[in-house]
N, C-alpha and C positions, 0 to 999 in steps of 0.2 A: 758807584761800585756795587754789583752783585755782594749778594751776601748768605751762603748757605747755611740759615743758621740751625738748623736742627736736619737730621733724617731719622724715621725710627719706623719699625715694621710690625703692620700689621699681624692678626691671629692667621691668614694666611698666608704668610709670605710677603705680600707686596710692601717695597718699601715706600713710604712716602717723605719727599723730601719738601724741606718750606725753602723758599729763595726770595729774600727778601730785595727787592729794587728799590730801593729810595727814589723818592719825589715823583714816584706814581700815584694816580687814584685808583689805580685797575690792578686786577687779579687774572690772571689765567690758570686753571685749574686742566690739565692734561693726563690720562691717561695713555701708557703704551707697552704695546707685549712686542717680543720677540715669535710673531706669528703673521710676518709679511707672505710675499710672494714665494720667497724661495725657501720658505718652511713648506711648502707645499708638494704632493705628490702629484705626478702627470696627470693624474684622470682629476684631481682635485684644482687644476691651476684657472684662476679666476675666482674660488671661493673665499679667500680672507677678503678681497675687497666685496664680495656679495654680502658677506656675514657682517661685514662694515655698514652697509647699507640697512642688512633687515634693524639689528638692534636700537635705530631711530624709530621705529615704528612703537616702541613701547613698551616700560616694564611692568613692575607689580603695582609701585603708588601711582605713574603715570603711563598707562595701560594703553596712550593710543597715542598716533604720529602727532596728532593732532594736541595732546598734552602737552605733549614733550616742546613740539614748537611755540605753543603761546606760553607756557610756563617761560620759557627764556626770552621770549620776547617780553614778560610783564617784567623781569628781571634787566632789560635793558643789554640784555647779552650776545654777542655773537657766540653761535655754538657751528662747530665742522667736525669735521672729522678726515683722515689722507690712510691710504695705503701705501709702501713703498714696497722694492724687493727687500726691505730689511725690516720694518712693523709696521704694526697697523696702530693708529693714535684716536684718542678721540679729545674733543680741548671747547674750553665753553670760556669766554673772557666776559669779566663785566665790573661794574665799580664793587670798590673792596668792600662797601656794608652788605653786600649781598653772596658774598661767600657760603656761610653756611645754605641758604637757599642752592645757588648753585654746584656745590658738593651733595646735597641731595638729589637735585633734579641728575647730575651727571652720573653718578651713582649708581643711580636706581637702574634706567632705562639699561648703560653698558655692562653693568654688574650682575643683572637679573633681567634680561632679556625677553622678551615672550616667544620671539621665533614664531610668529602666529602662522599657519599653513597657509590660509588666504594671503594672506600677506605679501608671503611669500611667491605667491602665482604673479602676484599682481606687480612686485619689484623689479621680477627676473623678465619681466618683457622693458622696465624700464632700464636696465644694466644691458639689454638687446642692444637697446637705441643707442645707450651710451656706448657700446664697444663699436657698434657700424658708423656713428659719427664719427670718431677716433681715427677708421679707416679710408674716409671720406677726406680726411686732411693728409697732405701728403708730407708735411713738417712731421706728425706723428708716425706718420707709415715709418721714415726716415727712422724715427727714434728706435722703433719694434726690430726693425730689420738691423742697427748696429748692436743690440744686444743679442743677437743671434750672431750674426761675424763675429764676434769676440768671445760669446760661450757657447755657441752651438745649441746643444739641446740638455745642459743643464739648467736647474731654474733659473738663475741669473739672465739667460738667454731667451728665457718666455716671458711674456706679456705679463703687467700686474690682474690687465682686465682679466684674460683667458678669453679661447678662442667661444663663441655663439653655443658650440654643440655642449661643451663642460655647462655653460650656462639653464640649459633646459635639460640636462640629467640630474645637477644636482638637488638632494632630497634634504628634507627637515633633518633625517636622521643621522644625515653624510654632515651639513653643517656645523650640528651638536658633537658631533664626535671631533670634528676639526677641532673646535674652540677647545673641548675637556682637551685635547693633546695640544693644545698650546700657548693657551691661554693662564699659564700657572704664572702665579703670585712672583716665585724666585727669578722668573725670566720676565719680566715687567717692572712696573715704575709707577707713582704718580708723583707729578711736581708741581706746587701751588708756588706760583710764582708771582712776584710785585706788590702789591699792601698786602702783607700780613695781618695787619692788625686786628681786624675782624675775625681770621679765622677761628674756629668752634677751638678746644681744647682738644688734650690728646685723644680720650675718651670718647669722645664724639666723631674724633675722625676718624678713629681708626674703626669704632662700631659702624660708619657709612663705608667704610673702604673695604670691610669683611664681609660686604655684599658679593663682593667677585668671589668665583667659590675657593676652594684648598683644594686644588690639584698637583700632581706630580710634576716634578720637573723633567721637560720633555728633553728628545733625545737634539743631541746637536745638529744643525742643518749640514747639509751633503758639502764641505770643503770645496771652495772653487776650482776649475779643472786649468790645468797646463796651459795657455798661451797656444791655439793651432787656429791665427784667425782666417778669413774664410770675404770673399768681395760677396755681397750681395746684391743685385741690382732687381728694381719693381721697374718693367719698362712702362710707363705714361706718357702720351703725346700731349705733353706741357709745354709753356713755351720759358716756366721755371723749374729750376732742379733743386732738389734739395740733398744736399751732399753731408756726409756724416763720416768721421774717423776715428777707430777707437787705435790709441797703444797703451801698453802696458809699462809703468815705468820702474825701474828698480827699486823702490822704496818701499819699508816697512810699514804697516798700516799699524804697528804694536810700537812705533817711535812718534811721539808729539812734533816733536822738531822735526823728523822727516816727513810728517803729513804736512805740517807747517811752509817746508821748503818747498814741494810741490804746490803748495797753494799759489807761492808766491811765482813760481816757476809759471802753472797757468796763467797769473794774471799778465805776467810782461809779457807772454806769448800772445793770448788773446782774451786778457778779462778784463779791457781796459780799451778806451778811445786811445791810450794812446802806445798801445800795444802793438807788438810786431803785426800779426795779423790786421789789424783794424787799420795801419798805418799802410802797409802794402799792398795788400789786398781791395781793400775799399777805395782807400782815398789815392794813391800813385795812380792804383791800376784801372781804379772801378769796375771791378769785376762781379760787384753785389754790395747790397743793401744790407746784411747783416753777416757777419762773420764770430766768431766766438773761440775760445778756449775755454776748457773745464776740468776738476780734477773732483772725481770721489775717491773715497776713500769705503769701500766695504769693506767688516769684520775682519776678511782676509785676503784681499786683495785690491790692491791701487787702480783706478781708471785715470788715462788719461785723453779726454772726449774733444776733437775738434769739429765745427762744423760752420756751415755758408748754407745760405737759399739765395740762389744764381743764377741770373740768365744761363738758358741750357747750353747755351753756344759757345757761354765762358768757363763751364762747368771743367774741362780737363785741363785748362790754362790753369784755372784757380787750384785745382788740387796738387798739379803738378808743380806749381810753385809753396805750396803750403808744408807739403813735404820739405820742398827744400829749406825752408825756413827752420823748422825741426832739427834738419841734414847743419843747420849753419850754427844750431845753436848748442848742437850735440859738439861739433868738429874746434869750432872756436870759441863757445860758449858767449852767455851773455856781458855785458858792460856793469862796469858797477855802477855808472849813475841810473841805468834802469833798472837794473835791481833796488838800489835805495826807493826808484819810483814806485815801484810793483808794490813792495812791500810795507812803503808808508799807505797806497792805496786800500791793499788787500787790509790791514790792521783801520785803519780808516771805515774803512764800509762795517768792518764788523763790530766796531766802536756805535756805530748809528746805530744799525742792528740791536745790538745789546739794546737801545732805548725801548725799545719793544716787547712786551711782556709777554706775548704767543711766540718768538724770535727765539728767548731764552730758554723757554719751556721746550722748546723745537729743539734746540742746542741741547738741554740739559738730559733728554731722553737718549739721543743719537747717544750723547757720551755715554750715560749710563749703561742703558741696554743693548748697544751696539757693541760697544768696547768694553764696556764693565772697568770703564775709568771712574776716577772724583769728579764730581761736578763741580768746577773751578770756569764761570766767566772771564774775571778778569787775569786768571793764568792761560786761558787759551787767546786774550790779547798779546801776554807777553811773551807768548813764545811765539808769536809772529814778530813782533820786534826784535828780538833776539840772535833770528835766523840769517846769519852770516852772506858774504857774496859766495863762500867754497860751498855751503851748505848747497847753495841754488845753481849753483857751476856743478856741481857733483850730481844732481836731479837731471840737470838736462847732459850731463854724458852718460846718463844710463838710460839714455832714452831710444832705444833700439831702432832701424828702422823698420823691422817689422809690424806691420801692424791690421787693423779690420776696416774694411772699407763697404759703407752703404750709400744708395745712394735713391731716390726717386727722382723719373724723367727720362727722357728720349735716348737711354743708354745702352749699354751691355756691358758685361763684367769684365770684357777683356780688355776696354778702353781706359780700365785703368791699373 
């Protein structure tokens, strides 16, 4: 069992929380601002993950890329970092006598950045590469294009990478001014999570975590827009497709239990081998190799994502029956022994989950700084157990059939 035994906040805001996991040897030490994708302005979209990029390169004690990476390798550490549309994280894990080392090394470099110019020239042709490999895969094209059928041309709907040309305008000065608007202490987090034992005193951590500067708290991100989704289709002469569906489902993103019922709801739809989808789609019909169901849940509003990578020739069988599947679960709703299934599963995975110390730290930010909930582990198990057959019967009758449809491969928009 998690155990959050302290939170207390630094001289600038940031709070820092300890999460103790019993019968670990490991520490995951993470940082995360509410300064993802869709805090971003139109000419600015691709920079939070660019600014992700430069501040490996080096701060004040460890002044080059080249520090920073063997200092965490002498430490035995894996160190990353992820951008999402909701923030940007940075997380270094390594056994627990090495904490205070790794709260300085992580510190320094995301805290007090060098932003070095050169650097900078030399990054933005490698975030080139990375955005045009991206587009070279058509599972991703898929991904880019159903977030646009379902938000259009809000940020939600744009890429985290950003499109080549944002890439080679942005400047040093554009960057820095990013982070000072959003990078503040009250909209972030850090969470040392799994052996505690080691860690420095209060004193000490919070003097390393007053490295990030005292800025303002920035202004709130642009409210997600209306539901007006939109077919999109990349036509490629493949001889797979890869199909993507977004709807929207009636649930609260500011209800535990209704994010909870939706979870459960995705999995006996399709997060599971032995899920509607997986069960009709793949193994009755054989229409594909991979079929899925998914549900996020942003700040403030619910996604709910289906998708196949399909022989193209199966590609309007399989949708047009997936739909229906949705159509049968909306009209007649689901069974309670797959509900009992779904949701021992869905509580199940996230029980493993939890054994993972970058897992929790992952978890414990999303909660904080996404929702500005408690960071409770073992109460976001139990409200997956909790969640009733009406709860999960009441998700899929609000499950509209409108919805966004993407797709890569030998199509047009109208074929479906």
């Amino acid at each position: 069992m998690a155990n959050v035994s302290t939170t207390t906040v630094a001289a600038n805001g940031l709070p820092v929380h300890r999460i103790e996991l019993p019968g670990t040897r490991a520490l995951t030490v993470l940082v995360a601002f509410d300064a993802g994708a869709r805090s971003e302005r139109p000419e600015e979209n691709g920079m939070a993950h660019f600014l992700e990029h430069l501040v490996f390169k080096g701060g004040e004690k460890y002044p080059t890329y080249t520090d920073v990476n063997e200092t965490a390798e002498r430490l035995g550490g894996v160190l990353n970092a992820y951008t999402s549309h909701d923030l940007v994280a940075f997380h270094i894990t390594v056994r627990a006598e090495a904490a205070p080392q790794a709260i300085d090394l992580l510190t320094d470099f995301v805290g007090r950045p060098r932003v070095d110019g050169e650097e900078l020239d030399r990054e933005r042709g490698v975030v080139i590469q990375e955005i045009n490999r991206a587009y070279d895969q058509p599972s991703m094209v898929a991904e880019y294009l159903i977030d646009r059928a379902a938000f259009g041309e809000h940020p939600l709907g744009r890429t985290v990478l950003g499109p080549e040309e944002n890439l080679r305008s942005f400047t040093r000065e554009g960057i820095l001014a990013f982070r000072e608007r959003r990078w503040a202490g009250a909209r972030g987090g850090a969470f040392l999570v799994g052996n505690i034992d080691s860690l420095p005193g209060d004193a000490q951590l919070h003097e390393a975590f007053a490295r990030f500067p005292s800025l303002p708290e920035p202004a709130p991100f642009e409210p997600a827009p209306g539901f007006a989704p939109e077919k999109v289709v990349e036509e490629r002469d493949t001889n797979q497709s890869h199909l993507r569906m977004i709807y929207r489902p009636e649930v609260s993103t500011t209800s535990l239990p209704e994010r909870a019922a939706l979870s459960i709801y995705a999995t006996l739809l399709g997060g599971s081998m032995g899920s509607r989808l997986f069960d009709e789609i793949r193994e009755k019909r054989g229409l594909c190799y991979s079929v899925y169901a998914a549900d996020h849940a942003f700040a403030d509003v619910p996604v709910l994502q289906l998708g196949s990578g399909l022989d193209s020739s199966k590609t309007i069988e399989a949708y047009t029956r997936m739909r229906e599947i949705v159509t049968e679960l909306r009209d007649a709703g689901p069974t309670q022994e797959e509900v009992e299934r779904a949701r021992a599963y869905a509580a199940g995975r996230l029980v493993l989950a939890f054994e993972n110390t970058n897992a929790v730290a992952r978890f414990a930010a999303n909660r904080s700084v996404v929702f500005s909930e408690p960071i409770d582990p073992d109460e976001a198990i139990a409200v997956l157990d909790a969640v009733t057959f009406e709860q999960v019967r009441e998700v899929a009758a609000g499950v509209a059939d409108e919805l966004a449809v993407a797709c890569v491969g030998p199509h047009t928009a109208d074929e479906f």
